[in-house]
VOPAGU-2260 file (C-alpha; in pm, 1 decimal, decimal comma):
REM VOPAGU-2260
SITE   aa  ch    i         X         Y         Z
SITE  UNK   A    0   -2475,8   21761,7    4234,5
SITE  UNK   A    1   -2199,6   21896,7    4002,1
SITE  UNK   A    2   -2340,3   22050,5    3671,3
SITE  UNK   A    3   -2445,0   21902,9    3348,0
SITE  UNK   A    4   -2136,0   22098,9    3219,1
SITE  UNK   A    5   -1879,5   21955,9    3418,8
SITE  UNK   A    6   -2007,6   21636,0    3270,1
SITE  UNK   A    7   -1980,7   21724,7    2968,9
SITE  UNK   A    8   -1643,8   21855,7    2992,2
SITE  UNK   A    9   -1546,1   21470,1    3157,2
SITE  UNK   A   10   -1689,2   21335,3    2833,3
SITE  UNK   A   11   -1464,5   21564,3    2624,1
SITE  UNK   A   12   -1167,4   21490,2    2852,1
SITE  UNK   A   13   -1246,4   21119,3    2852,0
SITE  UNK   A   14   -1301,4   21089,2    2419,1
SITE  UNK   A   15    -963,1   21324,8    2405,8
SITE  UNK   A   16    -787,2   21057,3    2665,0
SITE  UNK   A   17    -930,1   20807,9    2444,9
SITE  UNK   A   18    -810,9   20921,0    2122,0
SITE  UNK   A   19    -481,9   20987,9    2249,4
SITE  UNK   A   20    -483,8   20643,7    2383,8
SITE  UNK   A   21    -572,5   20521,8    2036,1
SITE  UNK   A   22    -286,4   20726,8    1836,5
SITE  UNK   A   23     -48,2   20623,0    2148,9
SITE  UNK   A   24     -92,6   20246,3    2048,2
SITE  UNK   A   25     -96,8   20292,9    1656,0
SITE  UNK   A   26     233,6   20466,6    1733,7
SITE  UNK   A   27     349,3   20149,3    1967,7
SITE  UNK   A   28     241,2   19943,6    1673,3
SITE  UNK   A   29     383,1   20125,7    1385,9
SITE  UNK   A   30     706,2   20155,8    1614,0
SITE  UNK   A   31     715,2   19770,9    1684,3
SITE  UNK   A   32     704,6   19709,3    1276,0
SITE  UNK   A   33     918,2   19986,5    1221,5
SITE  UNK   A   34    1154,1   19787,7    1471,7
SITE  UNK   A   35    1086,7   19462,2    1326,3
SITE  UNK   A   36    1110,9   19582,3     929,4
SITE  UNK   A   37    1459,9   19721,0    1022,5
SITE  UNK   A   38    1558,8   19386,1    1185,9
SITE  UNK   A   39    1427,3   19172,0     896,7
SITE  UNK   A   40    1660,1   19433,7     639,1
SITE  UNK   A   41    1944,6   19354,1     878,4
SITE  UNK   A   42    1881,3   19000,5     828,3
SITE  UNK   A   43    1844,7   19017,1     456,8
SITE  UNK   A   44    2153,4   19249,7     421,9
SITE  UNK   A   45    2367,0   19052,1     667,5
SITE  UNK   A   46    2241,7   18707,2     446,0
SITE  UNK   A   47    2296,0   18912,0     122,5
SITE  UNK   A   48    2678,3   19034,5     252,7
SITE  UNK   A   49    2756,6   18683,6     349,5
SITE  UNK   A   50    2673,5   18503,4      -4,9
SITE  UNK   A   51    2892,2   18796,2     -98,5
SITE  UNK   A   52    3143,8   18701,9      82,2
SITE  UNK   A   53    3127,3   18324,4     -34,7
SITE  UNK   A   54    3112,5   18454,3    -373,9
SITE  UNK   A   55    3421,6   18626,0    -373,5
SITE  UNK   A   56    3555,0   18335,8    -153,7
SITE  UNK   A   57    3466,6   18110,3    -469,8
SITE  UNK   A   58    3589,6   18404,5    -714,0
SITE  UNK   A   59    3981,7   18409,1    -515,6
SITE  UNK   A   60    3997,4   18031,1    -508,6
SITE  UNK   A   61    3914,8   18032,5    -858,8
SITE  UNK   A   62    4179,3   18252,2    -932,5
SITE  UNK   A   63    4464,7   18092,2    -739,9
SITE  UNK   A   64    4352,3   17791,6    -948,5
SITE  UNK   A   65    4380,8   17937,9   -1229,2
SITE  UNK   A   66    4744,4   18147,7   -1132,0
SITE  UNK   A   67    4909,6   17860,3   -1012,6
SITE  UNK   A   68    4866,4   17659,3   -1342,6
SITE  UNK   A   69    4960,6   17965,9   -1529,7
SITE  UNK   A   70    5270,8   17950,3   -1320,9
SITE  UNK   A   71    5343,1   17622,4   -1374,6
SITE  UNK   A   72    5291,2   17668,8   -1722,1
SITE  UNK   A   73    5537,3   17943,2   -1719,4
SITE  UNK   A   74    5820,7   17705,5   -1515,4
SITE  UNK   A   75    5764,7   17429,1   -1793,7
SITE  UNK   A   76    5793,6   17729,7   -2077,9
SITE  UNK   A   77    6133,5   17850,7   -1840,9
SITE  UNK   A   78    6217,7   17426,1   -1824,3
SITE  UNK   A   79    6223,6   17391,5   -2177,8
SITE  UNK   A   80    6403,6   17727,3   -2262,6
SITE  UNK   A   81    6646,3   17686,9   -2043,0
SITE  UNK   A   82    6732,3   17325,9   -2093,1
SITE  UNK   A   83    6775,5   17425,8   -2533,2
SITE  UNK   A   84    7015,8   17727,2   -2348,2
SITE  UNK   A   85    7222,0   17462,3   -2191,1
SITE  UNK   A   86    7206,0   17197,0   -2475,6
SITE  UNK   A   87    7311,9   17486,0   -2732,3
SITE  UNK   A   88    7599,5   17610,9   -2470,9
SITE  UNK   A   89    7743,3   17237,5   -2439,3
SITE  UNK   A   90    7736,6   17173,1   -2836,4
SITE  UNK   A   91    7883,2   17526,1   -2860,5
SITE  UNK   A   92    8154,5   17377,5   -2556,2
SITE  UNK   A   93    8227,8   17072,5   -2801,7
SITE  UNK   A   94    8313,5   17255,0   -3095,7
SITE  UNK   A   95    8539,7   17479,1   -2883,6
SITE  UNK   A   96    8680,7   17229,1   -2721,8
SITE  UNK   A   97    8725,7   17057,8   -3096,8
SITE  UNK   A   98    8859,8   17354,7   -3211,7
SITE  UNK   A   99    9121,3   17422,2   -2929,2
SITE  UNK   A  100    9249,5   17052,6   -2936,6
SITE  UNK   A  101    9315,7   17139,9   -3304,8
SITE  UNK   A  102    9472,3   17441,7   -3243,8
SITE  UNK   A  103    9685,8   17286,9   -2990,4
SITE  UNK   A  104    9792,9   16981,5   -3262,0
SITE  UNK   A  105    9898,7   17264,2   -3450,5
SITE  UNK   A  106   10102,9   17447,6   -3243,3
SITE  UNK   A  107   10236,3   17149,5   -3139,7
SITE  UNK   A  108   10324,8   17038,1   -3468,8
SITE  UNK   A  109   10448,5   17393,0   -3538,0
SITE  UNK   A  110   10697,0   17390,9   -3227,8
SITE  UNK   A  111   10824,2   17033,3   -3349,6
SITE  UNK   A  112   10884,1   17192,0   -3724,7
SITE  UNK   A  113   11064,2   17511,9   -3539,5
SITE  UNK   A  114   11263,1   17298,3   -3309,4
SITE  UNK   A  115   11355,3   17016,8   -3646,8
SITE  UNK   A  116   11475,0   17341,2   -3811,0
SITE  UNK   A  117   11699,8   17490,0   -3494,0
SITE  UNK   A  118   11810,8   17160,6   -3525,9
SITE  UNK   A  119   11871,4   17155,3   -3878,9
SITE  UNK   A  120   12063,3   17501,3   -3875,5
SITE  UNK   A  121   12281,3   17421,2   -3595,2
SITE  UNK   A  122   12381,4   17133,1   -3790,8
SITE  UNK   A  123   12454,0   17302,8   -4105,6
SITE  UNK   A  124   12644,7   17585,6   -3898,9
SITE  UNK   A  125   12787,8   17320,3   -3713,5
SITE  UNK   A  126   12947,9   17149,6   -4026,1
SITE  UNK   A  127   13029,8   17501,2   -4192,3
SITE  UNK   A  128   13233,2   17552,2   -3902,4
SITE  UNK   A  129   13422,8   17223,8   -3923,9
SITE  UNK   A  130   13454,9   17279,8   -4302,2
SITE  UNK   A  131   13628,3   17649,1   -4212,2
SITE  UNK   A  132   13887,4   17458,2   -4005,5
């Protein structure tokens, strides 16, 4: 019959396997929440990143909104400028136009004054020449 010793030493070896055992599934089970904590942070992050995402989505469309009434704004602003621009040019056009005709009148009345006084003094040197005949 083996010894009382080598008993005892199967005890020791059997509460050491057991322990180890023990710490072997607290360390399975700490892993496995470990595991399952990082997973649920994942989730939470991923959800957290995606509202983000919408957010911002939200935030852009808001601000094309926003921009493209600004610009149309701006074209109206550029409308209305431009349309005084072209109204003050064609008034401006008139009175040139008024002002050229007038010139023109008197030039032409000018050039018939000229050409009644040609006519004049080729009649007068005409006659001065039939006189000193």
């Amino acid at each position: 019959m083996p010894s009382e010793q080598l008993f005892l030493e199967f005890k020791i070896v059997g509460i050491l396997l057991l322990a180890a055992s023990a710490i072997a599934l607290a360390f399975y089970k700490l892993w496995r929440e470990l595991l399952t904590f990082i997973k649920d942070q994942d989730a939470t992050r991923v959800n957290w990143m995606n509202e983000q995402d919408q957010k911002r989505e939200k935030e852009r469309d808001l601000q094309r909104t926003w921009q493209a009434e600004q610009d149309e704004i701006r074209d109206k602003r550029w409308q209305i400028f431009l349309k005084t621009m072209q109204e003050t040019w064609m008034a401006q056009d008139g009175q040139h136009t008024k002002s050229i005709d007038q010139l023109v009148r008197n030039v032409a009345d000018l050039i018939k004054i000229v050409e009644q006084h040609d006519q004049a003094t080729r009649n007068a040197i005409t006659v001065m020449q039939e006189r000193t005949k």
